[in-house]
C-alpha positions in Angstrom: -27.6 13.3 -1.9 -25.8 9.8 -1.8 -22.1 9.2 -1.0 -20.5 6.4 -3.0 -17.6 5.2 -1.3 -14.4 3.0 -2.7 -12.5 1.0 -0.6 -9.5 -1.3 -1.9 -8.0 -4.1 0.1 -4.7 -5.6 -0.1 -4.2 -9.0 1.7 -0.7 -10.7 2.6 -0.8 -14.0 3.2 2.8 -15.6 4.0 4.2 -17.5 6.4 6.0 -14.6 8.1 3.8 -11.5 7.5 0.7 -11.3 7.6 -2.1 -8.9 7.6 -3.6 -6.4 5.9 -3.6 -2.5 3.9 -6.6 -1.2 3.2 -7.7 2.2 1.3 -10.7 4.1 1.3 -11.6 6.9 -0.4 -11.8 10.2 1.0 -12.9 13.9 0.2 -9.0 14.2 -1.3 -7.0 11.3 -1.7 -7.3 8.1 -0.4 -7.4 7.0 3.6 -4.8 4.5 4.3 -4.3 2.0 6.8 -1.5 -0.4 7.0 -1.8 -3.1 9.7 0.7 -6.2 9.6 2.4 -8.8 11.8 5.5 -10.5 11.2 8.0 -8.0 9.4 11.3 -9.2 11.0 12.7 -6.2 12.8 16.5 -7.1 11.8 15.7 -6.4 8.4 14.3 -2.8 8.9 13.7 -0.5 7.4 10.9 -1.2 5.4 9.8 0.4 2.5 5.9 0.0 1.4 5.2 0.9 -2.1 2.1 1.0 -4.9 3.8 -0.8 -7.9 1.8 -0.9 -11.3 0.6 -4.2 -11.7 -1.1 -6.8 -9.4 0.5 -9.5 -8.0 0.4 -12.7 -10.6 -0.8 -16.2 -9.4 2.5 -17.3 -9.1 2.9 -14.8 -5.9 6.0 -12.8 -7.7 6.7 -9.6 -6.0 9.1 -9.2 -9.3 6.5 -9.1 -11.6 4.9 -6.3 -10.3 6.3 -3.8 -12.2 8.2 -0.6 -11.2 5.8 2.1 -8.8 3.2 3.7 -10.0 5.2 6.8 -11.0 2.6 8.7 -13.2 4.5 11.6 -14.0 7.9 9.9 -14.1 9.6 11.5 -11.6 12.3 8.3 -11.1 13.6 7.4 -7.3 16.6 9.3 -8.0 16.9 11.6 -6.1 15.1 10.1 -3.4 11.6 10.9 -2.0 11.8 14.3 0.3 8.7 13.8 2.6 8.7 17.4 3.5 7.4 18.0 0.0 5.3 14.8 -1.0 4.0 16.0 -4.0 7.5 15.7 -5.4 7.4 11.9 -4.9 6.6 9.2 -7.1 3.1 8.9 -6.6 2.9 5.3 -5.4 6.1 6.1 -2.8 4.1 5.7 0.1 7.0 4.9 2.5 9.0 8.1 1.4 5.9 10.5 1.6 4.6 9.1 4.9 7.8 7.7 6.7 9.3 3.6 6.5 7.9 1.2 9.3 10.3 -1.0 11.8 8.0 -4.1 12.8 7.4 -7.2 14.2 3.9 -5.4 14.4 2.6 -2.0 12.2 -0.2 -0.7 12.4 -0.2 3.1 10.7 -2.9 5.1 9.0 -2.3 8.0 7.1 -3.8 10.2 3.8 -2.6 10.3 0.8 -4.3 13.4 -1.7 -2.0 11.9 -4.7 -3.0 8.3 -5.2 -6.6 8.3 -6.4 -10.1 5.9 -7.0 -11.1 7.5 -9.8 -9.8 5.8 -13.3 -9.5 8.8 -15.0 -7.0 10.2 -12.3 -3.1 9.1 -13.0 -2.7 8.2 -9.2 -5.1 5.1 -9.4 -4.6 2.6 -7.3 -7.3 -0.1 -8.9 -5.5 -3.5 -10.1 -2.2 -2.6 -8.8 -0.4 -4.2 -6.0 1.2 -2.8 -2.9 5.3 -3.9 -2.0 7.2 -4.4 1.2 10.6 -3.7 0.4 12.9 -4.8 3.4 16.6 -2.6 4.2 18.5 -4.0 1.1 15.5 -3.5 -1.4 14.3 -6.9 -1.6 10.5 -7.2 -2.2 9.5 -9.1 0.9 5.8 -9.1 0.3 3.2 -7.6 -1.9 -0.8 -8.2 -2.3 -3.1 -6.7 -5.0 -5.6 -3.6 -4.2 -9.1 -5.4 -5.0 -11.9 -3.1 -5.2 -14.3 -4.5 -2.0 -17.1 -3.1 -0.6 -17.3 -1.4 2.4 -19.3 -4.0 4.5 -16.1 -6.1 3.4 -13.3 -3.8 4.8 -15.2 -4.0 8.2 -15.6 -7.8 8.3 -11.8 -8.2 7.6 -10.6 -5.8 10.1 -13.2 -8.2 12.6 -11.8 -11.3 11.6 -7.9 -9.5 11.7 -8.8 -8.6 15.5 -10.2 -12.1 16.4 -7.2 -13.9 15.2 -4.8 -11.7 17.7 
């Protein structure tokens, strides 16, 4: 029997933060891992979400859409992370708990965003958002499908560059 895995990789590249979220597919859910440098502590806490549409070539957070809320739940009220699957699906930060910075690095699994296209948690052509403590979007990349050989060489060249 062969095992297909999905990975998808979101880059940041900005003069302040840097780094990168990466998600691979597991036997429920997807296996998250969030590694960053440069989120200014002073403007904490920061919110991480999946939003519906990839970033544009322009680089504007804005035009990423709203989150990937498949069974529009709304953000009011807000996420209770003692009972995730009440969340909006791409609330990542209110399911899994908001990071501080200058440095993040946090892994977690989530069994409501999905690989699968047929699934209403997909991730694929959507972008992931760091929202800093007044709601400003601070940062985003798009999740590009990569393969697996990829995900290793950019965690390898993320760890030489430290």
């Amino acid at each position: 029997m062969q095992i297909f895995s999905l990975n998808f990789l979101g880059i940041f590249v900005l003069v302040a933060l840097k780094g990168t979220v990466t998600a691979v597919a597991h036997t429920v859910g997807i296996n998250y891992t969030i590694d960053v440098t440069g989120l200014d502590p002073d403007q904490a806490p920061y919110k991480y979400h999946i939003h519906l549409r990839p970033v544009p070539e322009n680089g504007d957070c804005l035009e990423t859409g709203g989150h990937l809320d498949s069974y529009v739940r709304g953000d009011t009220p807000p996420c209770d992370s003692s009972m995730p699957q009440t969340c909006e699906v791409g609330d990542l930060s209110g399911k899994y708990g908001t990071v501080s910075g200058p440095d993040v690095k946090k892994e977690f699994n989530d069994p409501y965003t999905a690989m699968n296209i047929i699934q209403l948690g997909y991730i694929g052509n959507r972008s992931i958002v760091f929202h800093d403590a007044s709601g400003a979007r601070i940062a985003c990349a798009t999740l590009v499908k990569v393969e697996e050989d990829e995900v290793e060489e950019e965690n390898e060249a993320e760890e030489e560059s430290e």
